[in-house]
N, C-alpha and C positions, 0 to 999 in steps of 0.2 A: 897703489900701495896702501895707499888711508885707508880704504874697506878690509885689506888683509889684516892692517894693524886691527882695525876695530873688530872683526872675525875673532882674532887671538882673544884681544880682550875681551871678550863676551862668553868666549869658550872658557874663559879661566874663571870669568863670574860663574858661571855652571858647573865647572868643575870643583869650585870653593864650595859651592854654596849645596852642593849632590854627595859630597865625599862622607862618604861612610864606611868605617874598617869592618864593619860589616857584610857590607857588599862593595868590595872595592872594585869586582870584573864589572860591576852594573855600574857604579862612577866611570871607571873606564870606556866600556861599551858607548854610556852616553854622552860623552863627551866629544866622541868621536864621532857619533853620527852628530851630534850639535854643529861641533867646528863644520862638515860638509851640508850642511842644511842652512847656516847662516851664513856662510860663502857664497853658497848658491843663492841666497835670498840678499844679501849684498849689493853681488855683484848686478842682479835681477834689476832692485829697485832703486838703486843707488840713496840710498836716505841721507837727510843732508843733516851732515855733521857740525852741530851749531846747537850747543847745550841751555844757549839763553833763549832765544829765540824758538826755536823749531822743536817739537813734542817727539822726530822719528827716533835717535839714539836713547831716548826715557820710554819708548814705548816696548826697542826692544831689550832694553836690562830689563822691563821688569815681567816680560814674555819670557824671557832666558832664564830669570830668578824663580819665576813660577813652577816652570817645567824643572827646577833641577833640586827645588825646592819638594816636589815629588817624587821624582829620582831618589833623594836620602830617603823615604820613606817608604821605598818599596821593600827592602829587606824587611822592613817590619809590617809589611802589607797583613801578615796572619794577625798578628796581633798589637795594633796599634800602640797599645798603653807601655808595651815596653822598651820603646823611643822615649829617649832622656826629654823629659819638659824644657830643660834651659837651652840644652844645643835645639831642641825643633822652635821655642821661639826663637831663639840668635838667629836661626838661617829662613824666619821673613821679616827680617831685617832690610834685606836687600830690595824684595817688592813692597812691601810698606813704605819705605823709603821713595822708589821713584814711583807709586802711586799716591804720593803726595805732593811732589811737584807736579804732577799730571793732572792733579786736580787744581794747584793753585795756578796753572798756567790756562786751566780751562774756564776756571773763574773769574780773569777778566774779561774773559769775554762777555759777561751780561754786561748788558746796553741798559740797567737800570740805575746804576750807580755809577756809568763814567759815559753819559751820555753828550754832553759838550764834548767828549774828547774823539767822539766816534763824527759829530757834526763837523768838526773842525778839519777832519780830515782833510778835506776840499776845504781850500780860499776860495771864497765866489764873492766876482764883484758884480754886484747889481749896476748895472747903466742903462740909459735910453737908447730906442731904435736907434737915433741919431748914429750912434758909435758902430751901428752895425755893418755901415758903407766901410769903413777903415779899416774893420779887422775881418770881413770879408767882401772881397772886392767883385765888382760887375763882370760877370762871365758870360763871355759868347757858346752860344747857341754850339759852335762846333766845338767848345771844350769840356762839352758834359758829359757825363758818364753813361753809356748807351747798353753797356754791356755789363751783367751781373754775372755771380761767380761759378753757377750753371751752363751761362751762355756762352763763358768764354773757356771752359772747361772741354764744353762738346767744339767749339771751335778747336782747341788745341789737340783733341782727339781726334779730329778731322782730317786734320794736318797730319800729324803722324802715321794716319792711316794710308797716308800717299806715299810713304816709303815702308814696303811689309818687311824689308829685312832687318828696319830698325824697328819697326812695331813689336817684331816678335824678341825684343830685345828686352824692351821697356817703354814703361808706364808714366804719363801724366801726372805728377804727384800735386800736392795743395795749390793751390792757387793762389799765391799774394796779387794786391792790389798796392800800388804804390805809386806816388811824383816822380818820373825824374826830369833831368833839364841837362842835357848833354846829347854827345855825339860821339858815334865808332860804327867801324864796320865788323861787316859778318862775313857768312861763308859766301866765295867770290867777288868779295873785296865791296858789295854791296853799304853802301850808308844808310845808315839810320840816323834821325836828327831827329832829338825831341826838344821842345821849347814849351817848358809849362806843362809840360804832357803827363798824363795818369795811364797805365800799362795795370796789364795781370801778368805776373809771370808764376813760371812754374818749373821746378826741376826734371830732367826724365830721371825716374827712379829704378832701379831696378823690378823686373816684372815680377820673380819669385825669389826665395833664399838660392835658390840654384844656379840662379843666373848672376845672382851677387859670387857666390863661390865662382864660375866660371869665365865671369870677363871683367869683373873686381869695380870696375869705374862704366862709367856712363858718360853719352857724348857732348853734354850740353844742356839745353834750357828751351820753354818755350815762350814767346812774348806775345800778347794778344792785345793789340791799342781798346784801352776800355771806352774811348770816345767814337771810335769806327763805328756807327751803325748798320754798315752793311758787312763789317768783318774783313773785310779785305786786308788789314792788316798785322797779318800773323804771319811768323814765322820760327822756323827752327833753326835754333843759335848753335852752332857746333864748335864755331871759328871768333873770336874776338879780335879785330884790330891785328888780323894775321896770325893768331895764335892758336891753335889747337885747344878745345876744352877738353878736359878728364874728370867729371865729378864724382870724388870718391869718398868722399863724406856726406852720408845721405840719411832720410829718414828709414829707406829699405833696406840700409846698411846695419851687419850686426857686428856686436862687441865692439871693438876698437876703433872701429867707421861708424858708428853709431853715431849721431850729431851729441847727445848728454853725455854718453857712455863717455867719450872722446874729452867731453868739457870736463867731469868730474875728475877723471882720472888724468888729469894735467891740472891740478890745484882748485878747484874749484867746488872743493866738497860742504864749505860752507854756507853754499848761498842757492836761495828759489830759485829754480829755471822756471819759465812760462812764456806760454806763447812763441813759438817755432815758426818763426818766417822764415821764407824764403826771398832774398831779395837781392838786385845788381846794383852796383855803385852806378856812375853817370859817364864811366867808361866804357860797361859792360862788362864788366868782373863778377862772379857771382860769390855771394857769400851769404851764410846762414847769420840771424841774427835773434837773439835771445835776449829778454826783460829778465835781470836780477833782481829778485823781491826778498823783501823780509816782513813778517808780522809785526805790526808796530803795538795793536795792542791786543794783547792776548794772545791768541794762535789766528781770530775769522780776517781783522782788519788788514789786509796785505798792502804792500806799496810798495811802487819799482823804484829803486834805487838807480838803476843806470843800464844797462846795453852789455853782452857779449857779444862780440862775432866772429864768427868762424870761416877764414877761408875755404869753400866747397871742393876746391883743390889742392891746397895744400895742407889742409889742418891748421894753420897757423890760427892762433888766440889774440884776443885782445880784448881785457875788460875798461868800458869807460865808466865814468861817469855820464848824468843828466847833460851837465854841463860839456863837457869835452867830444861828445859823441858827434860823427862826422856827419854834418848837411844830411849826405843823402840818407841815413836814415830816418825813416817814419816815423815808426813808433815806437813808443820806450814803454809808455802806458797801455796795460792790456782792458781789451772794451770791458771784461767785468768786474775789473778792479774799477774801474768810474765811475760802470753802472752803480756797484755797490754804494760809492763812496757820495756822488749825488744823491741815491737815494738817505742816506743818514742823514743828507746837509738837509733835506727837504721834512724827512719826517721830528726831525728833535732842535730844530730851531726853539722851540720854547721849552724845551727839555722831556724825558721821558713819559713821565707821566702823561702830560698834554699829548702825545703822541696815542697814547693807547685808551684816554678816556672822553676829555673836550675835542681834541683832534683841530683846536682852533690855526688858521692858517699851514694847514699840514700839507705837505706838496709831494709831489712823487714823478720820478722819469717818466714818461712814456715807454710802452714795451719794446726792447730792441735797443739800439744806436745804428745811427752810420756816420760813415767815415766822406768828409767834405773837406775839398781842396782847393785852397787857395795861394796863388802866386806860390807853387811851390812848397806852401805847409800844409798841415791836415791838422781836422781837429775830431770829436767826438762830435757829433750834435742829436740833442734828443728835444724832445718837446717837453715843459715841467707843465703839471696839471695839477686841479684840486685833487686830495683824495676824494675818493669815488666817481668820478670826472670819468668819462669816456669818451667824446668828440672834441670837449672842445680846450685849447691848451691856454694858458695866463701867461704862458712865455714860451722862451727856450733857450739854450744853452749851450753855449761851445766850449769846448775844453781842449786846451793844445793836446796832441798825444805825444809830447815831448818832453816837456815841462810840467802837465797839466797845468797851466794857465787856466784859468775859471770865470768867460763872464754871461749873465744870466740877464736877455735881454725883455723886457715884460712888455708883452702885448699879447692882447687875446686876441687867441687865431684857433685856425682847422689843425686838429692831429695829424700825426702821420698816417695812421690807420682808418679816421675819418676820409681823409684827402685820397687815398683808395679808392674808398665806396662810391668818392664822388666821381673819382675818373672812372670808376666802373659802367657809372649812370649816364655818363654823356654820351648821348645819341650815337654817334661815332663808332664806341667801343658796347654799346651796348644791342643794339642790331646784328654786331659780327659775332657776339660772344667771347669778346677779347674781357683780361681781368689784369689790370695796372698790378705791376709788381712793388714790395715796399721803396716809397721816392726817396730822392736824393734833394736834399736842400741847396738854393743857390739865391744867387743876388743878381734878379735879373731888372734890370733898371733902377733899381737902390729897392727893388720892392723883395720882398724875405719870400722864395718860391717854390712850391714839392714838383720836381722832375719825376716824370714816374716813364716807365717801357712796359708796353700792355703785352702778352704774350699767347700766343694763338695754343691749340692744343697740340701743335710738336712741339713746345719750348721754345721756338722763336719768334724775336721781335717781328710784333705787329702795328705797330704805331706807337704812339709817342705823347705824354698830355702833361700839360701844369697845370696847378690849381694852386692858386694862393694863399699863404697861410693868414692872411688877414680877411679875406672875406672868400669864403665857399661860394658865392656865386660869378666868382671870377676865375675862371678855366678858360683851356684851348687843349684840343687834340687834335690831330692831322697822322698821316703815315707819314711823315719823317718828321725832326726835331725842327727845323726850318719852319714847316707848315702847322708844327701844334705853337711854336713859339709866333706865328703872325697873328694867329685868332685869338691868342693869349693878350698879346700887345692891342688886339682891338677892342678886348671886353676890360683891362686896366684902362685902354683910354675913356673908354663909355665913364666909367664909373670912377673918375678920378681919384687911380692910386698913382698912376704917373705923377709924385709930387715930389717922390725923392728922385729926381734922375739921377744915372749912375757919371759921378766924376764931369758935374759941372755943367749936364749936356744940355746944350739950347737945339731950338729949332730953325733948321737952315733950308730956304728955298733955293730954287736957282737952274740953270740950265748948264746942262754939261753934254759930252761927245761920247759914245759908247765906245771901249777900248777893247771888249770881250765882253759876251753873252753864255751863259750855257743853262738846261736846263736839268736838275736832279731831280727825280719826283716829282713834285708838283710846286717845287720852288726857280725861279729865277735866280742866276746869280751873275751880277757886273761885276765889271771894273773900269772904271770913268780916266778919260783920261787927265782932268783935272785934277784930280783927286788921288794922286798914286799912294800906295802901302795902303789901301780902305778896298774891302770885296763888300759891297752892300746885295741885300737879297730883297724880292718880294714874293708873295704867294701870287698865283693865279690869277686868285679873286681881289686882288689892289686894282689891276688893267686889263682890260680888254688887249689894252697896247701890245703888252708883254708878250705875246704872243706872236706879235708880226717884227718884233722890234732885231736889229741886225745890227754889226761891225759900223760904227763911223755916225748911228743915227743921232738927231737932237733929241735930246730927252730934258723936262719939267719934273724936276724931284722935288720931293721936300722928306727930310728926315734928322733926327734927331742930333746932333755933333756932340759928341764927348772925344774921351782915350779910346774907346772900342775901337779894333780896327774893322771888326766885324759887323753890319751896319745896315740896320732893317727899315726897308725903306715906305713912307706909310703914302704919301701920294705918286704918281706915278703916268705923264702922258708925254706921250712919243709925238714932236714936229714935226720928224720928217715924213710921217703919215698923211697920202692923201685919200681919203675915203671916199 
């Protein structure tokens, strides 16, 4: 109804500002194709109605004023001069007018005279490594993210391809990446239990508008564990905790089922939408979730105010705030609202000027973000560099994407696009022709670490490498994450960065009873019977042992003891061996 009302009104600025008893059937005429031209452009683009803020309603009165402002003076198109001087100024009045707020709304935006206030944007708190164990915690090797948003895309199309009669139905749609930490079941009363767990999911969309007209809703969602290395865990959600899904508010959806379309035209014509996720609560619910923004300064500076979300089934609403928004959702903050807004904190620290001439301590994001989870939160993390800087970084920087929380931790380290090159070069990956995909950041032993997945020429994962952001010449790659994370742990021990262990962790010798053996790839994995809730691994190349080692034998460990429960074992000789 807000777009019909605003339609009227625009149609009447046009019709005020065109009317001439001269030509009153071309006032007529035009007004009427107006009214259906700016309905149809309305209802199209939904512009968001919000006169302090937002430039869309000033762009179009003075689009509307323009054209209708020409319109009066077609009747005298023969002879210009005999259109009255005072009514042809009076009627550009109306564009005059909103091209004058359109200019003073586009004039704060120079970065020359409110340059602290564009820095300010982002609170960033400067601290040492130290603080970096606390606010991201030590991550086992099986809770890293193996799967990017390619990989797990062709996985979910995989999957669908196993049922043609849903195939020819509908479509894989975007891919979010999300925490959850809950449990429900699926179709066949099947459980799913995630604990700390990271997933892609993805809505089925409708395949074509035809298919949206003829079966209206779609049957579900796809889930794809982003830590599975081998994929094996995917599936198709149709059934929740017993319930039948119908998702009929979609991105393939038009007008009314439209995900915006739907949010506007239910109150919400004031406010930025950005960024369209798609993501489940920790029950298995699916619902759409939207960042509400406003320009804070000028029209360029945006910043998310708080969360819509839209049940994918029923349509139901609810706008939060920052503060109020539930657990399970991610993110509130979209990656290039931080990108931007880092980038300001980095370049006008000493104000404008300094920025475009001395350039003294001027800093800049690294290219990209990605998205790093911890116990359940995520943050932004990028690497800060000198300007002009290309390998190597002076720090980096997490940013909640909920909050934006801001802290900016300094140590010179490897980029993220450096730490690439360098997993491209280790012997490993460089003989097969494999090329590391952009890493994922972690805390592997309190040391700050680029996870990276090498990918062969089908797109899939081929092996597995870190490289450390503090010293380039400490890497490990292996084919799986097990085996790149042992060589990794033996080139940090050579060169001692092992100095922060993760959560306290000493070195524990000792002899224990083997409780279960199995072998993945080319890692070992126990479980001691001493030692219950702990699965410890070793590569290959630790023992000769490992190989002949069985149910019930004596074993000579030593490895490291913290909170892990997950737990890499660095020596390794089997007693009950007799050679």
């Amino acid at each position: 109804m807000d777009y019909v009302i605003l339609t009227v009104v625009m149609t009447a600025v046009f019709a005020i500002v065109s009317f001439n008893k001269h030509g009153k059937s071309v006032c007529a005429i035009g007004s009427s194709v107006a009214f259906i031209l700016l309905l149809m452009y309305n209802i199209s683009f939904l512009p968001v109605l919000n006169l302090s803020s937002f430039p869309d309603v000033w762009v179009e009165f003075m689009v509307v004023s323009f054209f209708g402002f020409v319109t009066y003076l077609l009747p005298y198109s023969e002879s210009f001069n005999k259109a009255p001087k005072a009514f042809v100024a009076l009627r550009t009045v109306p564009f005059i007018a909103s091209l004058i707020v359109l200019l003073a709304m586009w004039g704060q935006c120079f970065h020359f005279y409110q340059a602290d206030k564009f820095c300010n944007m982002l609170k960033v708190d400067t601290v040492s490594l130290d603080q970096f164990n606390h606010d991201l915690f030590p991550t086992s090797v099986k809770k890293m993210i193996c799967i990017d948003a390619e990989m797990a895309r062709k996985a979910a199309e995989d999957l669908l391809d196993t049922d043609p009669g849903l195939g020819s139905r509908v479509k894989v749609g975007e891919m979010t990446m999300q925490a959850i930490n809950g449990s429900f079941t699926i179709d066949g009363g099947k459980k799913l239990t995630f604990e700390d767990g990271v997933i892609w999911v993805g809505p089925l969309e409708h395949k074509s508008f035809f298919k949206w007209i003829s079966n209206d809703v779609t049957p579900g969602y796809v889930i794809v564990d982003a830590t599975d290395a081998n994929m094996t865990r995917r599936y198709i959600v149709t059934e929740v905790n017993g319930q039948k899904l119908s998702l009929k508010y979609l991105e393939s959806a038009c007008l009314w089922e439209d995900i915006e379309f739907h949010i506007k035209m239910n109150g919400y014509t004031d406010k930025g939408l950005n960024d369209h996720r798609f993501e489940i609560d920790n029950s298995g619910r699916p619902y759409w979730v939207l960042s509400a923004y406003e320009p804070t300064i000028g029209l360029t500076a945006k910043d998310s105010k708080g969360a819509i979300i839209v049940d994918a089934q029923t349509g139901e609403l609810q706008a939060y705030s920052i503060e109020e928004a539930p657990e399970w959702i991610d993110r509130i903050q979209p990656e290039h609202f931080v990108f931007d807004q880092i980038t300001w904190w980095g370049e006008y620290q000493l104000g404008w000027w300094n920025s475009l001439w001395k350039q003294l301590n001027v800093q800049c994001p690294t290219p990209g973000m990605t998205l790093v989870y911890s116990k359940g939160k995520s943050y932004w993390f990028t690497g800060i560099q000198s300007s002009g800087s290309s390998e190597s970084t002076s720090g980096f920087m997490l940013v909640d994407t909920r909050d934006k929380t801001a802290r900016y931790y300094k140590m010179i380290g490897v980029s993220e696009q450096e730490a690439t090159r360098i997993a491209d070069d280790i012997p490993f990956a460089r003989t097969a022709g494999y090329h590391a995909i952009k890493p994922v950041q972690y805390n592997l032993r309190g040391v700050p670490s680029h996870f990276m997945v090498y990918k062969g020429s089908s797109g899939n994962a081929t092996g597995y490498a870190f490289v450390s952001v503090a010293n380039r010449s400490v890497f490990g790659a292996g084919s799986t994450p097990e085996a790149a994370e042992q060589e990794y742990l033996k080139r940090m021990s050579v060169s001692g960065l092992i100095s922060h262990e993760d959560d306290a962790v000493e070195t524990v010798s000792g002899v224990y009873t083997i409780r279960d053996i199995t072998l993945v790839g080319e890692t070992f994995y126990l479980l001691l019977n001493e030692v219950p809730g702990c699965e410890f691994s070793a590569a290959n190349g630790v023992s000769h042992d490992l190989k002949w080692s069985k149910k019930q034998d004596k074993v000579h460990i030593t490895y490291g003891k913290g909170e892990n429960k997950y737990i890499p074992i660095s020596e390794y000789k089997n007693l009950s061996l007799n050679y």
